[in-house]
Backbone as CSV, one residue per row, in Angstrom:
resi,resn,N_x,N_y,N_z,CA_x,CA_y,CA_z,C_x,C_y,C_z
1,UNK,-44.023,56.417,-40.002,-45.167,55.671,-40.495,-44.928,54.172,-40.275
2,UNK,-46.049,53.765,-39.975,-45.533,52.016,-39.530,-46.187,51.129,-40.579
3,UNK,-45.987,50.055,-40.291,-46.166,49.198,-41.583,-47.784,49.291,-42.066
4,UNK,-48.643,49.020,-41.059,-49.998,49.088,-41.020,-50.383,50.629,-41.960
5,UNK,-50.084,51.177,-41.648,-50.485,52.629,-42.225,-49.835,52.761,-43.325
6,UNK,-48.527,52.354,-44.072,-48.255,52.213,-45.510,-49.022,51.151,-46.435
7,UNK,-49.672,50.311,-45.531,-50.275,49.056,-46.231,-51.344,49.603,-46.380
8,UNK,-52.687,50.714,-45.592,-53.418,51.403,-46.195,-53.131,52.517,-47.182
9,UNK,-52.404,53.037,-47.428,-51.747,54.251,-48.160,-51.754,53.322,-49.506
10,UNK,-50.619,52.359,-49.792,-50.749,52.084,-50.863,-52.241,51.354,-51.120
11,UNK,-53.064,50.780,-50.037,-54.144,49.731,-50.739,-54.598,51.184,-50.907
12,UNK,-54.974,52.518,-51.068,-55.817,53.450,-51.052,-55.552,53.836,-52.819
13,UNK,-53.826,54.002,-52.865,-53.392,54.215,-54.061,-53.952,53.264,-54.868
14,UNK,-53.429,52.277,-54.537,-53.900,50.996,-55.800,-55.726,51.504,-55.799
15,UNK,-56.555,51.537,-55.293,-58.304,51.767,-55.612,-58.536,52.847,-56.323
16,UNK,-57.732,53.970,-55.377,-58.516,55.020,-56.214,-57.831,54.903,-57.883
17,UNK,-56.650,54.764,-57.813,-55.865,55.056,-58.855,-57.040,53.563,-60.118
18,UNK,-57.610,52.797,-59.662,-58.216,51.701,-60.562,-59.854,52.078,-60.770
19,UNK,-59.866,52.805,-59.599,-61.825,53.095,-59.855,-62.413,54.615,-59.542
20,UNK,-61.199,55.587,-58.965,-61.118,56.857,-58.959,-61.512,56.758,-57.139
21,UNK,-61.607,57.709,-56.769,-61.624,58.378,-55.553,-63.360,57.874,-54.410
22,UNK,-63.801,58.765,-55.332,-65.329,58.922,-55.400,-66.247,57.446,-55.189
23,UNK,-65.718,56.737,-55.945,-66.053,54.801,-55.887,-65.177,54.174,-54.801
24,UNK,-64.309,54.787,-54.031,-63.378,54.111,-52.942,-64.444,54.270,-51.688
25,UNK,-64.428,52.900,-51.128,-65.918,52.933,-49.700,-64.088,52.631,-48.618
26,UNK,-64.894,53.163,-47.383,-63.915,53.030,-46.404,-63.780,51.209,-46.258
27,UNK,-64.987,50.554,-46.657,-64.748,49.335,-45.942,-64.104,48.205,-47.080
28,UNK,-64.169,49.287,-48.569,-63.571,48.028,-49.784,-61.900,48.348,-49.122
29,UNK,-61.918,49.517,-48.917,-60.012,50.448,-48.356,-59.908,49.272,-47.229
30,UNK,-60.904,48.800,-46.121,-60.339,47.796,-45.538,-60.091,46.307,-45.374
31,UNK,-61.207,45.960,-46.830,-60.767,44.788,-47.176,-59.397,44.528,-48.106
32,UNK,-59.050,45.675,-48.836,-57.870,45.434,-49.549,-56.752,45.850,-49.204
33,UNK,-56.890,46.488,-47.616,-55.855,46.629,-46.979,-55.210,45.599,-45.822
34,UNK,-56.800,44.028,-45.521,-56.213,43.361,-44.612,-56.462,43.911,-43.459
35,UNK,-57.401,44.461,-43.367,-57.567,44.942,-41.743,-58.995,45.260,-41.385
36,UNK,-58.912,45.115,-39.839,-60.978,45.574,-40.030,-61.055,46.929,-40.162
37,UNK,-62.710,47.286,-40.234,-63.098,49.066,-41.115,-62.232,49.784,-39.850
38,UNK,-62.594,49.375,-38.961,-62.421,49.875,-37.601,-61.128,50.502,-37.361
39,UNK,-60.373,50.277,-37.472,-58.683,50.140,-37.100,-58.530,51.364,-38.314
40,UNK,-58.848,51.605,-39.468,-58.897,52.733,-40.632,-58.776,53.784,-39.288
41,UNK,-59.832,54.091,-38.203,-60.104,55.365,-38.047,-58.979,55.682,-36.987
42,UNK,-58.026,54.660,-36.409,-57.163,54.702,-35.750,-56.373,55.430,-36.403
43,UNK,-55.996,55.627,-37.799,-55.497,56.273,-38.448,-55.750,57.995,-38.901
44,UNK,-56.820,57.459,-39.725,-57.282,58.762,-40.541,-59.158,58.665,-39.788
45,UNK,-59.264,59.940,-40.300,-61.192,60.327,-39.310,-61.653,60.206,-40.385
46,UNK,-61.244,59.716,-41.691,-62.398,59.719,-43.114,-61.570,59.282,-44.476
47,UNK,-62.321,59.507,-45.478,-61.683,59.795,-46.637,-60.799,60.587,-46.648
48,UNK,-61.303,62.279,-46.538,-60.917,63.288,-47.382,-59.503,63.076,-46.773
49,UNK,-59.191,63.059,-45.365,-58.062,63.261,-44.494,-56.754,61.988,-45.210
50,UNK,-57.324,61.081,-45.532,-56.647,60.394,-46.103,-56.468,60.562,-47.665
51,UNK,-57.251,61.043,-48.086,-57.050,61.697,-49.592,-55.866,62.977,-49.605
52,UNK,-56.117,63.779,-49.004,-54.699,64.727,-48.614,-53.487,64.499,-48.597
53,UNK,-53.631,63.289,-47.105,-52.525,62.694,-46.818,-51.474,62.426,-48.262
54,UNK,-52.432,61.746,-48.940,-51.928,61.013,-49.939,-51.232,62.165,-50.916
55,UNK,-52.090,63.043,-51.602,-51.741,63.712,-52.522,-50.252,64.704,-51.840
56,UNK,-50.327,65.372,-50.764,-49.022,65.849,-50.073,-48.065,64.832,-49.715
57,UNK,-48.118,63.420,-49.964,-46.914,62.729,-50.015,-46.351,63.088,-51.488
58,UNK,-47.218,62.689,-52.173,-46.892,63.007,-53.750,-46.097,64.270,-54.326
59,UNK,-46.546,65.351,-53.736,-45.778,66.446,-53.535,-44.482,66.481,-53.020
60,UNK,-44.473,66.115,-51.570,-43.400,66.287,-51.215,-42.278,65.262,-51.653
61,UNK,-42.899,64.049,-51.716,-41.855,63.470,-52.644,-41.491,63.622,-53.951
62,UNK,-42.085,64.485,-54.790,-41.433,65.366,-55.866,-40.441,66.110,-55.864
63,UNK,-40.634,66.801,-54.229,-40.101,67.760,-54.134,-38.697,67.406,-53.700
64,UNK,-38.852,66.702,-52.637,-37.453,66.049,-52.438,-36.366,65.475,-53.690
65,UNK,-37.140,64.719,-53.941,-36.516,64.023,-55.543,-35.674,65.050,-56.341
66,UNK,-36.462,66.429,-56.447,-35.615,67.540,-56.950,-34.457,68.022,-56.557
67,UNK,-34.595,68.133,-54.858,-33.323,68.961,-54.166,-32.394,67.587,-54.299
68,UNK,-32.570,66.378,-54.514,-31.536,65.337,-54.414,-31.115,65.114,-55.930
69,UNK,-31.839,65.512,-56.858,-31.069,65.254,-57.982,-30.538,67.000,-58.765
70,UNK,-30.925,68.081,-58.246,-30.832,69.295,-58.795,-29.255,69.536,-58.987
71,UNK,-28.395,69.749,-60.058,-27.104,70.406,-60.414,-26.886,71.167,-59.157
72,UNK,-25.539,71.690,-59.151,-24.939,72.548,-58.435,-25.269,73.939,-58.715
73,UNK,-25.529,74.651,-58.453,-25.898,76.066,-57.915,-25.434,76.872,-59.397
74,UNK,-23.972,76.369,-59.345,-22.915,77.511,-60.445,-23.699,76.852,-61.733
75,UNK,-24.445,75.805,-62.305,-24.671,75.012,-63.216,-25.729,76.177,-64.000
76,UNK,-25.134,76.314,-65.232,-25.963,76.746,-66.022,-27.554,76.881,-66.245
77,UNK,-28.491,77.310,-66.259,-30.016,77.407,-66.487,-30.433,76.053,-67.396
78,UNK,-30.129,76.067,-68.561,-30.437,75.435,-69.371,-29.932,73.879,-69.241
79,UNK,-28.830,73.500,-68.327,-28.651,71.849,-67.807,-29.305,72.021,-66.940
80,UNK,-29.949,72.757,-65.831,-30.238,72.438,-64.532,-31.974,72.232,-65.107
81,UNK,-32.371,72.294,-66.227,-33.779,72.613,-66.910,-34.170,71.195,-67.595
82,UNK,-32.729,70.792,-68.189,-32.595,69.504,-68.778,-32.826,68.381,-67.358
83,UNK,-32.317,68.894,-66.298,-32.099,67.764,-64.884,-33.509,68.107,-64.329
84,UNK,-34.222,69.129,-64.504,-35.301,69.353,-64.089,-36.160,68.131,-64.435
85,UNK,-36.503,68.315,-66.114,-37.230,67.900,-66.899,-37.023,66.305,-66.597
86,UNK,-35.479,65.766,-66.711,-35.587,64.518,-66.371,-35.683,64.045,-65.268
87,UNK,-35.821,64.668,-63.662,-36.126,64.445,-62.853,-37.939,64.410,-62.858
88,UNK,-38.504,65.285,-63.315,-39.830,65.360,-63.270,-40.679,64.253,-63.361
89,UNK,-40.040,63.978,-65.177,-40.643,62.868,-66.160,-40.192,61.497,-64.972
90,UNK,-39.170,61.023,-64.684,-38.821,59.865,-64.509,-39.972,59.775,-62.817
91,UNK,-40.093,60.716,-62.128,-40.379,60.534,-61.025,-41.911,59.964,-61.223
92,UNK,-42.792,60.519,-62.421,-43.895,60.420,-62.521,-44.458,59.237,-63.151
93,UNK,-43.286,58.961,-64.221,-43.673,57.481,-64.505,-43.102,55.931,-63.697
94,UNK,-42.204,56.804,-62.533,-42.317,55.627,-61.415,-42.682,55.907,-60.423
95,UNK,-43.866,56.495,-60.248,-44.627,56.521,-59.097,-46.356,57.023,-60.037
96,UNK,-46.553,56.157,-61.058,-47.603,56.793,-62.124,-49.143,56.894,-60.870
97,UNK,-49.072,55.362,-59.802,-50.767,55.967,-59.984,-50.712,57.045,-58.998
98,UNK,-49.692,57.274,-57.868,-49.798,58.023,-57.024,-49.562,59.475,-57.542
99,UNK,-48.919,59.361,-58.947,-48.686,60.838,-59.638,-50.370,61.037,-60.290
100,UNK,-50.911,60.289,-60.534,-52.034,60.486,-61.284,-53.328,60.508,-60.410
101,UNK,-53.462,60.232,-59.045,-53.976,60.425,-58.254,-53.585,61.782,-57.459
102,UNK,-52.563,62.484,-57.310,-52.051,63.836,-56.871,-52.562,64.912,-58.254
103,UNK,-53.022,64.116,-59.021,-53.052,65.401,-60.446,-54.626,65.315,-60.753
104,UNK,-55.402,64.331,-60.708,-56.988,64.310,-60.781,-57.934,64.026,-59.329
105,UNK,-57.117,63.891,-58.563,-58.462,63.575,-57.436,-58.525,64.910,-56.276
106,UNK,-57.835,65.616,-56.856,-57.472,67.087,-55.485,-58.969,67.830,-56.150
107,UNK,-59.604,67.329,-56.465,-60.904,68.441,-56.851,-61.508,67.530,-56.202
108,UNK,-61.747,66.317,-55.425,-62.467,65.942,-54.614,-62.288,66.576,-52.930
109,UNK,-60.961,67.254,-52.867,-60.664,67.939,-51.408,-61.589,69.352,-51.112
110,UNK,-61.755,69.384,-49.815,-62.601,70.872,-49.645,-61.741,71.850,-49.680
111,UNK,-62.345,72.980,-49.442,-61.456,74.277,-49.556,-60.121,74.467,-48.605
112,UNK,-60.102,73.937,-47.377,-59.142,73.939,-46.164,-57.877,73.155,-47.096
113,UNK,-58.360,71.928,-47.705,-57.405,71.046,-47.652,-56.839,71.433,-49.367
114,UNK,-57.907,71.568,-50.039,-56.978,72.726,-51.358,-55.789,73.587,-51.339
115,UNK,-56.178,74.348,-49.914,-55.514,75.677,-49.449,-53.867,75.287,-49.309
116,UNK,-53.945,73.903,-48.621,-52.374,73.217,-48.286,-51.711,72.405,-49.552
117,UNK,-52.799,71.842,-50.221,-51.936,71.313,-51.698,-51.704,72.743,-52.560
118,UNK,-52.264,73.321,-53.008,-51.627,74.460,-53.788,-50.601,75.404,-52.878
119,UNK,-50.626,75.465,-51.659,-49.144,75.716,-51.206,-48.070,75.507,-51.213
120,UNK,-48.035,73.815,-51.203,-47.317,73.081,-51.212,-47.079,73.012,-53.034
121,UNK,-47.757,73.084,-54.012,-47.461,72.825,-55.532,-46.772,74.438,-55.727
122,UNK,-47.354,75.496,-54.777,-46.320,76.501,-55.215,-45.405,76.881,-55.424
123,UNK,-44.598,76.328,-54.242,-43.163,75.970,-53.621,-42.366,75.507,-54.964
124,UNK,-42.937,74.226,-54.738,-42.518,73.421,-56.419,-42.411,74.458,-57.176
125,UNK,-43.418,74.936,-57.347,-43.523,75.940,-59.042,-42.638,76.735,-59.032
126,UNK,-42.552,77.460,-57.887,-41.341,78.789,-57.572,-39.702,77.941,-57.598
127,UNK,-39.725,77.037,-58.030,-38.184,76.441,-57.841,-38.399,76.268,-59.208
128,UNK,-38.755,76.368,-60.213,-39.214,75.948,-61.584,-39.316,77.017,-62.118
129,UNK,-40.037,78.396,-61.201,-39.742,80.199,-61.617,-38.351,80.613,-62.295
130,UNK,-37.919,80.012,-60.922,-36.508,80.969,-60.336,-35.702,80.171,-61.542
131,UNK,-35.800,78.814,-61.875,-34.869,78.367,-62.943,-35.335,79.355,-64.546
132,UNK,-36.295,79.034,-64.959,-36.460,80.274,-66.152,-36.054,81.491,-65.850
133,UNK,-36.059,82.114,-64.386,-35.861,83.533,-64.532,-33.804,83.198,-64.519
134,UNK,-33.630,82.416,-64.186,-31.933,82.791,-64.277,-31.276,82.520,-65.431
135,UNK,-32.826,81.270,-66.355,-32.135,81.533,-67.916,-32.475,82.575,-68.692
136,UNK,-33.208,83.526,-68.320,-34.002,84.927,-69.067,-32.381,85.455,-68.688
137,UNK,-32.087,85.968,-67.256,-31.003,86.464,-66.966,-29.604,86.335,-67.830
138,UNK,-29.295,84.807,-67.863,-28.203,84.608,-68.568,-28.217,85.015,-70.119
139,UNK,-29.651,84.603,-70.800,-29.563,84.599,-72.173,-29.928,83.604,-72.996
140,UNK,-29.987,82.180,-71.894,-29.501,81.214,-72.171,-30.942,80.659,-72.728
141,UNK,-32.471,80.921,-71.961,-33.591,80.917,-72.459,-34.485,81.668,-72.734
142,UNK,-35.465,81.789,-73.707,-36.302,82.505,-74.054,-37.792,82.650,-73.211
143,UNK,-38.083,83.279,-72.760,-39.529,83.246,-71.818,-39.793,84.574,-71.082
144,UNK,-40.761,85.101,-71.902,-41.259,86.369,-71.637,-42.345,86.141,-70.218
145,UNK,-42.876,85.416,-70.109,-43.688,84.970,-68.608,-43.065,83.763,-67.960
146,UNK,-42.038,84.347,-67.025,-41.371,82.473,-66.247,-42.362,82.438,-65.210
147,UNK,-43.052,82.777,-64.650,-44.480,82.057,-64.105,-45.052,81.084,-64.325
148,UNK,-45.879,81.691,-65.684,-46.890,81.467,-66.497,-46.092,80.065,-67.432
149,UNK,-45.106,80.079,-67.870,-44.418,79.250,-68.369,-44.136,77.741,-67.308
150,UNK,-43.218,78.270,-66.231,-43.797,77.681,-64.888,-44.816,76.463,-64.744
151,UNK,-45.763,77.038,-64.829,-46.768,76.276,-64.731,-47.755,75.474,-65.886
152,UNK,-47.059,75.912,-67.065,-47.663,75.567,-68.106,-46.534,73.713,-68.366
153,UNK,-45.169,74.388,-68.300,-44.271,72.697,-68.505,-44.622,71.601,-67.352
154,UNK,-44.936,72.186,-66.341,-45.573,71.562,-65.418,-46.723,70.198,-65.314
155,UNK,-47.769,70.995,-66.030,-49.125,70.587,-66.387,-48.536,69.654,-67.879
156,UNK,-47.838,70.067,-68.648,-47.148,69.060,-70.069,-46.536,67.794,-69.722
157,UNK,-45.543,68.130,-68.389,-44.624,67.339,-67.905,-45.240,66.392,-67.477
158,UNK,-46.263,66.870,-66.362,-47.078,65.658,-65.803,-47.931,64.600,-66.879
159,UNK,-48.479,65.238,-67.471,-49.034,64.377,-68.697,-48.416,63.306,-68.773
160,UNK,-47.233,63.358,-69.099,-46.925,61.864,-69.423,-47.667,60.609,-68.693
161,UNK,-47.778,60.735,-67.211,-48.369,59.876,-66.326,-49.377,59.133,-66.840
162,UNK,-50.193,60.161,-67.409,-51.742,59.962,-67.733,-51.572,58.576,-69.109
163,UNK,-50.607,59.264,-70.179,-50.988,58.319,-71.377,-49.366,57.282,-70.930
164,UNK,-48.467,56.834,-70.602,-47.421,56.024,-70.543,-47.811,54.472,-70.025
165,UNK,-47.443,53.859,-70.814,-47.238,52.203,-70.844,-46.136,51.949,-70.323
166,UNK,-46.146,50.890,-69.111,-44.799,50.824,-68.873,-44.420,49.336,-69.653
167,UNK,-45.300,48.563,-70.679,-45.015,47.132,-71.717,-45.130,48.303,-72.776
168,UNK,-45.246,49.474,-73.116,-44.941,50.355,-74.338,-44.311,50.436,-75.280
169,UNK,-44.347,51.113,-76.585,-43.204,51.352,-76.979,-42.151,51.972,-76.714
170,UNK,-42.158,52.833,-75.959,-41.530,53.908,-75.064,-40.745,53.672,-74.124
171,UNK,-39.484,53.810,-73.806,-39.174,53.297,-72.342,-39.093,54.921,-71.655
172,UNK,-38.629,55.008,-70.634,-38.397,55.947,-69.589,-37.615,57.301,-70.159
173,UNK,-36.634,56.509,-70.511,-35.858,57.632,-71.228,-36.349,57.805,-72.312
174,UNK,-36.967,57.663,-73.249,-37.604,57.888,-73.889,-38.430,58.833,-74.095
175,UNK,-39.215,58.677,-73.378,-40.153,59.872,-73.210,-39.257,60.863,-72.561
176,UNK,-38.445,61.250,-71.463,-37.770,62.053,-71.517,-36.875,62.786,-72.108
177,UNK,-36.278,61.950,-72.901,-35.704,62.499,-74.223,-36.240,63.272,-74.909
178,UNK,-37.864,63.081,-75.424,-38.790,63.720,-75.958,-39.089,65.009,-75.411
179,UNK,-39.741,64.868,-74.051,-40.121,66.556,-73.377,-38.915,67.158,-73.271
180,UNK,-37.682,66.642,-73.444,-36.160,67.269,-73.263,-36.628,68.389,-74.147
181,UNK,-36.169,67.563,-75.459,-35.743,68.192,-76.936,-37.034,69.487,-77.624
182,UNK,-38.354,69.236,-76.880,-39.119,70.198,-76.826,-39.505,70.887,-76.166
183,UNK,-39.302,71.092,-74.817,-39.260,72.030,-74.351,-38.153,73.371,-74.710
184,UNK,-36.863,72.273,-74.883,-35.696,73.320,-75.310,-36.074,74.001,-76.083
185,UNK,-36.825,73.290,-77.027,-36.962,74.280,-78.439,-37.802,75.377,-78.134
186,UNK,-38.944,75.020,-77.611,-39.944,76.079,-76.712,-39.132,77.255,-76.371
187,UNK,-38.378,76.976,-75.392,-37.742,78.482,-74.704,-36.476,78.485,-75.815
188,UNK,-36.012,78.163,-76.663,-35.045,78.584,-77.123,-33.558,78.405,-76.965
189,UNK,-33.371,77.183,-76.151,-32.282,77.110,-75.890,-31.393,76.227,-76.774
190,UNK,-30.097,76.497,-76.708,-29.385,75.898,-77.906,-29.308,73.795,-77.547
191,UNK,-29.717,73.548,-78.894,-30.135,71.970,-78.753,-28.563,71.186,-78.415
192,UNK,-29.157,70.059,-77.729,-27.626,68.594,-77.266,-27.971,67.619,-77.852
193,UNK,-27.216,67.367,-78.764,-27.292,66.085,-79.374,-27.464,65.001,-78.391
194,UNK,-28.591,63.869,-78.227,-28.367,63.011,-77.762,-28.839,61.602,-78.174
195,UNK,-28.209,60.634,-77.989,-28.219,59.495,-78.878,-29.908,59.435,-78.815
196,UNK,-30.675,58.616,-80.263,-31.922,57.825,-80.014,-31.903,56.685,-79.390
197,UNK,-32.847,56.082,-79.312,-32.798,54.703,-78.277,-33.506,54.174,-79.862
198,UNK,-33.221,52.389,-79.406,-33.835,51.873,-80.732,-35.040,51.694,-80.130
199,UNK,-36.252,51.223,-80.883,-37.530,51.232,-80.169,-37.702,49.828,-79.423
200,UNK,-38.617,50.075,-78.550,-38.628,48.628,-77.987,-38.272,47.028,-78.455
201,UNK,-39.516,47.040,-79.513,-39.441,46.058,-80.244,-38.158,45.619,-80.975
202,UNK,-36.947,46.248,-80.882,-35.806,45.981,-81.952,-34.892,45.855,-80.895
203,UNK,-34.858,45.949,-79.422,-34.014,45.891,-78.753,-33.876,44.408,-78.531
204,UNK,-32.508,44.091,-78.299,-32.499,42.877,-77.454,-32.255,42.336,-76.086
């Protein structure tokens, strides 16, 4: 990707993510990208193609993020769930509008281009299966549907995106700390003490 074409990608992120999808005109995408309308189609043939684009970066850079921070193989269910969770959370609140644009604007894609984001979110999900099903296996977690479960911490996890301040009370770890300590409890797994953070305001 060359510079020109990341400088539309993000001016695309920054619009939709400020006025939604639907209100993004090809020619505001090329005034706030610095370039004429024209030169857009050198790229992408429209919106939607560039709406895709976008949301399967989002994906796959989730996805990556995972295989680079995921435990070792022999690693227990229930840490590799904890590394999950904090890989998830942290990825989403530093990359919020492009996470929040991959999670509300894919109902503006047609059916073709649906067909490749929920392929691609499957993948994800099935690496998120296979971790509940090896803590059902061990003992180690509770979850009568690791599918269905699957996809339910998923849809929780992402949330954060939606309501997080990054001038908040909350910092990063923070909120991860939080979906940590409840999800565990959710499936049942035995709790880790881990320090609180003081709240923003009291830090120095």
């Amino acid at each position: 990707m060359n510079m020109t074409e990341s400088t539309i990608r993000l001016a695309a992120i920054k619009l939709i993510s400020r006025n939604g999808y639907e209100s993004m005109s090809l020619r505001q995408l090329a005034a706030e990208s610095g370039i004429n309308a024209s030169t857009l189609y050198l790229y992408y043939k429209g919106k939607s193609e560039l709406l895709l684009e976008l949301i399967l970066e989002y994906l796959q850079g989730l996805s990556h993020e995972w295989k680079r921070r995921r435990p070792a193989v022999a690693a227990n269910a229930a840490l590799k769930l904890r590394a999950f969770i904090a890989c998830h959370v942290r990825y989403h609140l530093e990359h919020q509008d492009q996470a929040v644009l991959g999670n509300l604007e894919f109902r503006s894609l047609d059916e073709d281009s649906l067909a490749l984001v929920r392929q691609a979110r499957r993948v994800y999900l099935k690496g998120l299966q296979d971790l509940l099903e090896q803590g059902v296996r061990e003992g180690s977690l509770s979850c009568a549907e690791p599918k269905l479960m699957a996809r339910t911490l998923f849809n929780m996890l992402t949330h954060a995106c939606v309501w997080y301040q990054a001038d908040g009370r909350w910092s990063v770890d923070d909120v991860i700390r939080h979906y940590s300590d409840l999800v565990m409890k959710m499936l049942g797994a035995v709790p880790v003490a881990t320090p609180r953070a003081k709240p923003r305001e009291a830090r120095s």
